[in-house]
C-alpha positions in Angstrom: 0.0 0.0 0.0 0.7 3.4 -1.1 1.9 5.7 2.1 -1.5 8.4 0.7 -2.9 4.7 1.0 -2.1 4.1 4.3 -3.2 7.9 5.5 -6.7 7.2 3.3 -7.4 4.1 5.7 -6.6 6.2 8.6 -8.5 9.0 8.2 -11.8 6.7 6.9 -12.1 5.6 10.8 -12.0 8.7 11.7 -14.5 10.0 9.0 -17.0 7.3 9.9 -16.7 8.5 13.9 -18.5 11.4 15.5 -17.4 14.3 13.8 -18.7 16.8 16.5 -16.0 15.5 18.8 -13.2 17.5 19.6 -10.9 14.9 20.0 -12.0 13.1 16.6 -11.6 16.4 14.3 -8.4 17.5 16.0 -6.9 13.5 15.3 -8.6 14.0 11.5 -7.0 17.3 10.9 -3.4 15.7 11.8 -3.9 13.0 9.1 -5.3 15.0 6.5 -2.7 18.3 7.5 0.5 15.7 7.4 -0.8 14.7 3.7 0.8 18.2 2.7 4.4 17.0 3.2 3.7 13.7 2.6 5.9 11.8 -0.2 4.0 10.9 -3.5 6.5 9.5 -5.3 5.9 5.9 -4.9 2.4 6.3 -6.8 2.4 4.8 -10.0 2.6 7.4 -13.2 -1.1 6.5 -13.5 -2.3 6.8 -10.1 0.0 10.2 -10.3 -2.1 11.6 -13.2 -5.7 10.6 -11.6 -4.6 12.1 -8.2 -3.4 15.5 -10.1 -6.8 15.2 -12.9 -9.0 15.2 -9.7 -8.8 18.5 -8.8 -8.2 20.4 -12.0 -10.9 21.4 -15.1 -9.4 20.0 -18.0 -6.1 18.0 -18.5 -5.5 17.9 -22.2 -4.7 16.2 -24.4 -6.0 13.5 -21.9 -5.2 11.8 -18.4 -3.6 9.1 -20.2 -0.9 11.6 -22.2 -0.4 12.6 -18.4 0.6 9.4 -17.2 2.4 8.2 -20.5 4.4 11.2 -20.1 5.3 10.8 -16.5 5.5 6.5 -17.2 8.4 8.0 -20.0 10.3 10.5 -17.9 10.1 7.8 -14.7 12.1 5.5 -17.6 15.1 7.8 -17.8 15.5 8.5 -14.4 13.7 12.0 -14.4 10.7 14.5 -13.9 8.7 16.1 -15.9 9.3 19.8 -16.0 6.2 21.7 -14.8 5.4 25.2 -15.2 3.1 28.0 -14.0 3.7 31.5 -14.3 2.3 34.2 -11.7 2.2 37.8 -12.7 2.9 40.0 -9.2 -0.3 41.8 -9.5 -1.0 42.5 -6.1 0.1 42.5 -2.7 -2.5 40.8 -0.7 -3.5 36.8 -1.8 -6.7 35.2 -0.6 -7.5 31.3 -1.0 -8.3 31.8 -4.7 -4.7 32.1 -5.7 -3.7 29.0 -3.6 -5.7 26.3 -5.8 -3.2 25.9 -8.4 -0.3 26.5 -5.4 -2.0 23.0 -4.0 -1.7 21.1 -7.0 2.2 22.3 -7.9 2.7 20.8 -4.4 1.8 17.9 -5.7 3.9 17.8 -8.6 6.8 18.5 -6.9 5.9 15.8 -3.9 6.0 13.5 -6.4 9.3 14.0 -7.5 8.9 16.5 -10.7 10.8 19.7 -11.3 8.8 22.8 -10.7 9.3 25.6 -12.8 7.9 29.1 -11.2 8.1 31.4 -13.8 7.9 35.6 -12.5 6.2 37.3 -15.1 7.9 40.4 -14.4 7.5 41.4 -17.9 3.7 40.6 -19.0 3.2 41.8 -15.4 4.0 45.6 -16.9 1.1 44.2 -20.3 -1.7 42.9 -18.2 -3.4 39.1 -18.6 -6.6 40.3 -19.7 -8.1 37.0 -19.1 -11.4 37.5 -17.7 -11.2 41.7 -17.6 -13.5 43.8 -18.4 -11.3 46.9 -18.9 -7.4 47.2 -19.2 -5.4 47.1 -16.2 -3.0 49.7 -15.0 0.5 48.9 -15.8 3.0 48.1 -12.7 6.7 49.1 -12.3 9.6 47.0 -11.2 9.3 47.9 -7.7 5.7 47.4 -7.5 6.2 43.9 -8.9 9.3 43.0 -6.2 6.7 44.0 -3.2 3.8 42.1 -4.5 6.3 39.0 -5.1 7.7 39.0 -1.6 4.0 39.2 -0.3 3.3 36.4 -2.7 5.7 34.3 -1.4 5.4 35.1 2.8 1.9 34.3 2.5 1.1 31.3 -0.1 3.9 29.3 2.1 1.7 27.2 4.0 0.7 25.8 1.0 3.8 25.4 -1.3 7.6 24.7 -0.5 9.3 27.4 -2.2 13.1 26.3 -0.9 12.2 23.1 -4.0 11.8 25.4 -6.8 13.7 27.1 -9.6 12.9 31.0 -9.9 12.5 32.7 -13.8 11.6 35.6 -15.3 10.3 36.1 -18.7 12.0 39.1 -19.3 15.2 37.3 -19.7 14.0 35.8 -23.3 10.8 38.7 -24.0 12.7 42.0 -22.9 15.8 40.9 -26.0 12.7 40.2 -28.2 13.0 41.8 -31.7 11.0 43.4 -34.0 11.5 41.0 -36.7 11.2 37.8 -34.7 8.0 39.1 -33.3 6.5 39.8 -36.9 7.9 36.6 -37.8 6.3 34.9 -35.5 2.5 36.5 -36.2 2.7 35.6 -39.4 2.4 32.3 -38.5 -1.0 32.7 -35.7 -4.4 33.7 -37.4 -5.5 36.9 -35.8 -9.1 34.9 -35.6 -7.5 32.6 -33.2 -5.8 35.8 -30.9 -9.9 37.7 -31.2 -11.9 34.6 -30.4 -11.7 35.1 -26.8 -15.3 36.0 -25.2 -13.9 38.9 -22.7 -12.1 40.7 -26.1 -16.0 40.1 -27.9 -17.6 41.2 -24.7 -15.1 44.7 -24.5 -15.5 45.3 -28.0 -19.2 44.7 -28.5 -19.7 47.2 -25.4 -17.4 49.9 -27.0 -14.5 49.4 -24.8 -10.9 49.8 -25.4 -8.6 46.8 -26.4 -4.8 47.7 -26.6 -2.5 46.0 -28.9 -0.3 44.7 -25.6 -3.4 42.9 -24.6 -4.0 41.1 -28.0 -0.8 40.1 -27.9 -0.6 38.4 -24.5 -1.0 35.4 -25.3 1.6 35.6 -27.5 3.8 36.5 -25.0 3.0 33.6 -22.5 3.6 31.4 -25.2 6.9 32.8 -25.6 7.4 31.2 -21.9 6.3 27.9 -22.7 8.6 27.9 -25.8 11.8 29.4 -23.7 11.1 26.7 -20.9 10.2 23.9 -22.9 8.3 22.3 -20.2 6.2 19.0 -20.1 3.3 20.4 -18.4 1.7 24.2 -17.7 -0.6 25.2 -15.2 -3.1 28.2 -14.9 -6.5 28.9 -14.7 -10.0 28.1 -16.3 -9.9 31.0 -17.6 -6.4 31.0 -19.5 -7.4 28.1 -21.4 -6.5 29.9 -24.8 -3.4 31.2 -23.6 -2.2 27.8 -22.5 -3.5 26.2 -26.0 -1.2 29.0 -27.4 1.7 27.7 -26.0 1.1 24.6 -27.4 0.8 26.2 -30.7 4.1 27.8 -30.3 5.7 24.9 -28.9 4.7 22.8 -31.9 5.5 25.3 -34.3 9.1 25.7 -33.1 9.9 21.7 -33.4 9.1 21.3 -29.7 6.6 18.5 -27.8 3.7 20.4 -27.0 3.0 20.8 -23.2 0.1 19.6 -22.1 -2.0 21.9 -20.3 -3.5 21.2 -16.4 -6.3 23.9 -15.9 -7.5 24.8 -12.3 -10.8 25.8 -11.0 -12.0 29.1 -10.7 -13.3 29.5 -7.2 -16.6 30.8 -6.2 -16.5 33.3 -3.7 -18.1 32.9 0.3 -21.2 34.8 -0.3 -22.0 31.8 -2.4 -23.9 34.5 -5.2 -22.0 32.1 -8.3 -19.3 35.2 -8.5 -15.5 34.3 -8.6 -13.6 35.0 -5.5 -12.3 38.1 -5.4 -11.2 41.4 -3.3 -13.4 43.6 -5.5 -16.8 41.7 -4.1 -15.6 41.2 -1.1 -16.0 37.6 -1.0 -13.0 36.4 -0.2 -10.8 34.6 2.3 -7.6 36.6 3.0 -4.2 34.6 3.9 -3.4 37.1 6.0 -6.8 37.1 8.1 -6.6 36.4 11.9 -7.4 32.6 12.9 -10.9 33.3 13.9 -12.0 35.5 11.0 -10.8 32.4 8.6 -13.2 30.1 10.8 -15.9 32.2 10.7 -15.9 33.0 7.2 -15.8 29.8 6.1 -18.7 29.2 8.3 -20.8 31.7 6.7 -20.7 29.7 3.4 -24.0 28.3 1.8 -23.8 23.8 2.4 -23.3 23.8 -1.2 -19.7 25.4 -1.6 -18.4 22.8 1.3 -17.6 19.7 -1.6 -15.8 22.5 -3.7 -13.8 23.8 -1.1 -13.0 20.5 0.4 -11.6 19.5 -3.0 -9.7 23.0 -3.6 -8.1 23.5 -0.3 -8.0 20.2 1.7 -5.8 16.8 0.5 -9.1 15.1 1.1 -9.2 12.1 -1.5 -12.3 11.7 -3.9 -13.5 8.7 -1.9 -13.5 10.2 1.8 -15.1 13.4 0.0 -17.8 10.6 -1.3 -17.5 8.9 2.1 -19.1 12.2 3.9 -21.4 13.4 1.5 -22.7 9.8 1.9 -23.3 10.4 5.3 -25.2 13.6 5.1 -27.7 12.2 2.9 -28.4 9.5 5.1 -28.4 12.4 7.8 -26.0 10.5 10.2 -23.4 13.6 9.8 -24.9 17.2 10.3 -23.2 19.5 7.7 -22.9 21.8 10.2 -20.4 19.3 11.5 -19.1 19.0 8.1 -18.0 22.9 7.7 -16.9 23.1 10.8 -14.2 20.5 9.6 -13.7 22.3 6.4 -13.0 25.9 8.2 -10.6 24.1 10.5 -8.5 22.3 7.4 -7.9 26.0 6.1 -7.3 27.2 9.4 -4.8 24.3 10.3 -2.7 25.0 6.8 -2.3 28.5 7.6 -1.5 28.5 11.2 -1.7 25.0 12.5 -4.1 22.7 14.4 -4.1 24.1 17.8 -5.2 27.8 16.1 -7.3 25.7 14.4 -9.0 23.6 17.0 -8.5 27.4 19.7 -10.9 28.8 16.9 -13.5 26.0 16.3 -13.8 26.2 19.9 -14.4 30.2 20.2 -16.6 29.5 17.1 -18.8 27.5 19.1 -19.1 29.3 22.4 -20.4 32.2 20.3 -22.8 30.9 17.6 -23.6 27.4 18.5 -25.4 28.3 22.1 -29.4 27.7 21.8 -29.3 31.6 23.2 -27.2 34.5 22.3 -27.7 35.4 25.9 -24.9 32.4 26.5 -22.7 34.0 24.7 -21.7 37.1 27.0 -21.5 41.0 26.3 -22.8 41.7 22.8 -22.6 45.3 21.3 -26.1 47.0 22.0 -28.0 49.4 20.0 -30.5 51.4 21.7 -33.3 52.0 19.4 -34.6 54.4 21.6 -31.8 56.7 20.6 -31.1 55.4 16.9 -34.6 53.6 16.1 -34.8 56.8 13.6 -31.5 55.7 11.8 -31.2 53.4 8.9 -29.6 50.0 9.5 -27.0 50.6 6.9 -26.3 53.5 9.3 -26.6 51.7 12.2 -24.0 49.2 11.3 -21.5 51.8 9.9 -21.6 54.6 12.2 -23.0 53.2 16.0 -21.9 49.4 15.8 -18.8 49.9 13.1 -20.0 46.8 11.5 -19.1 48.3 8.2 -16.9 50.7 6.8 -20.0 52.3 5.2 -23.6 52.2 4.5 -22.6 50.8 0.8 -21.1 48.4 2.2 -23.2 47.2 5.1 -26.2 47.5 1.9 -24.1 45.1 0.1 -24.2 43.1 3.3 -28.1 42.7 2.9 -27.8 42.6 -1.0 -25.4 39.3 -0.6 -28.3 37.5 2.2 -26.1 38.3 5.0 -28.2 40.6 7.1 -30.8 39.3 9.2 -32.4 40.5 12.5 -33.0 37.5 14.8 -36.0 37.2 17.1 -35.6 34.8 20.7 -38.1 33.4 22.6 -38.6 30.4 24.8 -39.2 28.2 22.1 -36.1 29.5 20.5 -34.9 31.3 17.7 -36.0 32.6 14.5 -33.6 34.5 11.9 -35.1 36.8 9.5 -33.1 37.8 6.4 -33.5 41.5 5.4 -33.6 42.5 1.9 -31.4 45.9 0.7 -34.1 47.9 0.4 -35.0 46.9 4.1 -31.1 48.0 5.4 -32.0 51.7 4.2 -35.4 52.1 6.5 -35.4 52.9 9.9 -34.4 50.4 12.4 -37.6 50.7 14.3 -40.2 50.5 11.7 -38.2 47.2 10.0 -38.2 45.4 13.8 -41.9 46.7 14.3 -42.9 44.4 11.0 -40.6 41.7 11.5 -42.0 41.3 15.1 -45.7 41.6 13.6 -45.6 38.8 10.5 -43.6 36.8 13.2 -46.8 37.5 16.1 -44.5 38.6 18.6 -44.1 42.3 20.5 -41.6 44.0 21.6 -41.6 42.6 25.0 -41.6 38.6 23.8 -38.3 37.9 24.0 -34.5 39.0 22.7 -34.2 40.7 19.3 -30.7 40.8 17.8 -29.0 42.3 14.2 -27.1 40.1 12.9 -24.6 41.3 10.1 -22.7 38.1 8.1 -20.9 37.0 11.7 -21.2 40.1 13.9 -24.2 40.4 16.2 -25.4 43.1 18.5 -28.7 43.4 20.6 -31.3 45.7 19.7 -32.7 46.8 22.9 -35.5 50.4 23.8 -38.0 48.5 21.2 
């Protein structure tokens, strides 16, 4: 048996036991967290290539080119040479840009060369994949920062110290003229405009620079200048990684095959990628609890996505719980509280992880938010008159702003939450609700549910942060 073998038997005990136990999620999160350093390389090339094809999009040509490739290199004693390029962009990651991080480690645990290649040079173009407008160009020292963020906070996830460093402008900034038209004589300008962002800008009447056509071009360039077996990127840079097949093929070269990761849907579980812009993110940099308690707030749905992206959970022990939540012998409540302490674990190990599942529950899990302790108050008294989007921006500081605490409601995360005896009911608020005065919303909530005022505890309840409403 495999040694991931061996780990999968453990772990299946423990994901057939009582998964509300403490002691049974701290033992699962040590055998699922060690699978990150664990050696791959005695898998076979074909158990190597289903292991890396189960969490990507596409492999193409085909799982079986995968493991015929790695079945060859094994023959002479070598790797294959794998590749992914990151363009420095920004300074601050979040657990979108780890997905493809995950599955390099796995590459390079299973004894392949990893190539990370700085694109310090297209980084100054801008990958339009997926843009709706151009993006700014960045200097030198704007891409050394964001690098050394890069680095400092994807490092729970990847082993940097077992990689070789390149940047594309060693072979792009030398780059002539001629070679360049050379080169685009032999690519159909049809194959560079079928991209559905370039359509999308162009139908709507926005601008597309010549830099940004030619991206793709450029990346290709890499994949040429490496000559690696396999590339990594995202969904969406299918067509620039096909492109460097083109190029490859062109230039006498075998043809990389191309590995493309997931794009992830963001927290707020509205269908919209993850990103800083919508604020749906997870940030690397977050404190312990805030990684918990987001990951908590996501709908039961994104759980099998998420387990898949950012745990080393197998396909079958993945199967094994969802299994289990049909036949309703494991709450998914249980279930995400696993998931948010996986991601917690990576990033700061199990005993932040298992402190924060711990403070989670002391705070949301009681039947009675008068278990938990000192809440915020609002008096509605004095500030029944206000908005809620006020309310949470300027008395409790919820929000930075009313836009935001409106985008809040907009997203299904505000809801006002009525306690009696009998226990709790939580209302969600629609946007238009968060602009009316706190008063008059509690005042109909507290009618269509037949209580008053005086029936029992009223709460606001903002994505994780809560305060009492009292003076009703």
């Amino acid at each position: 048996m495999t040694r991931l073998g061996e780990s999968v038997a453990r772990a299946s005990e423990l994901l057939d036991q009582d998964l509300s136990s403490d002691k049974t999620v701290e033992l699962l999160l040590a055998e699922t967290g060690s699978r990150r350093y664990l050696d791959l390389t005695d898998l076979s090339p074909r158990e190597q290539a289903e292991l890396i094809a189960s969490r990507t999009v596409e492999v193409l040509p085909g799982v079986d080119e995968l493991a015929g490739r790695i079945e060859k290199r094994r023959a002479a004693g070598k790797g294959l040479g794998i590749k992914l390029g990151i363009d420095p962009t920004a300074a601050d990651v979040h657990l979108g840009h780890v997905v493809p991080m995950i599955v390099l480690s796995r590459f390079q645990r299973m004894g392949h060369d990893v190539t990370l290649l700085i694109g310090d040079f297209t980084a100054k173009i801008g990958d339009p994949s997926g843009r709706t407008a151009e993006r700014p160009p960045l200097t030198d020292e704007d891409i050394a920062e964001n690098l050394a963020g890069y680095q400092e906070q994807v490092r729970p996830f990847f082993d940097f110290e077992k990689v070789s460093f390149r940047q594309n402008s060693e072979w792009l900034a030398p780059y002539t003229f001629p070679e360049l038209l050379a080169l685009l004589s032999q690519v159909p300008a049809s194959q560079l405009l079928q991209r559905e962002d370039f359509r999308t800008r162009l139908a709507a009447g926005s601008g597309l620079t010549m830099s940004e056509l030619l991206y793709p071009i450029a990346q290709a360039l890499d994949s040429v200048a490496l000559g690696c077996d396999v590339e990594l990127g995202g969904a969406d840079q299918l067509l620039n990684l096909q492109m460097g097949r083109k190029l490859m093929e062109l230039r006498g070269q075998q043809p990389q095959l191309v590995v493309t990761m997931p794009l992830i849907e963001g927290t707020d579980g509205t269908g919209a990628k993850m990103s800083k812009s919508k604020g749906n993110y997870v940030a690397l940099t977050a404190p312990a609890d805030d990684v918990f308690g987001k990951i908590m707030s996501i709908p039961d749905r994104l759980m099998k996505p998420y387990l898949e992206a950012w745990t080393e959970w197998t396909d079958a022990e993945i199967a094994l719980v969802t299994r289990r939540i049909e036949d309703r012998s494991l709450h998914p409540m249980d279930l995400k509280k696993v998931l948010a302490g996986e991601v917690v674990a990576a990033l700061y190990g199990i005993e932040a992880a298992m402190t924060a599942r711990a403070g989670f529950i002391a705070q949301f899990s009681k039947k009675s938010f008068t278990d938990v302790g000192t809440l915020p108050v609002v008096d509605a008294a004095e500030h029944g008159a206000d908005s809620i989007a006020t309310i949470l921006s300027k008395v409790l500081e919820f929000q930075p702003s009313a836009s935001a605490a409106r985008r809040v409601a907009k997203q299904n995360g505000l809801r006002l939450v009525l306690e009696t005896e009998g226990g709790q009911e939580s209302v969600v608020l629609a946007e238009a609700q968060a602009v009316r005065p706190l008063a008059e919303v509690v005042a109909e909530v507290l009618a269509e549910a037949g209580l008053t005022a005086g029936s029992g505890g009223v709460y606001l309840k903002a994505g994780r942060k809560i305060a009492q409403v009292r003076g009703l």
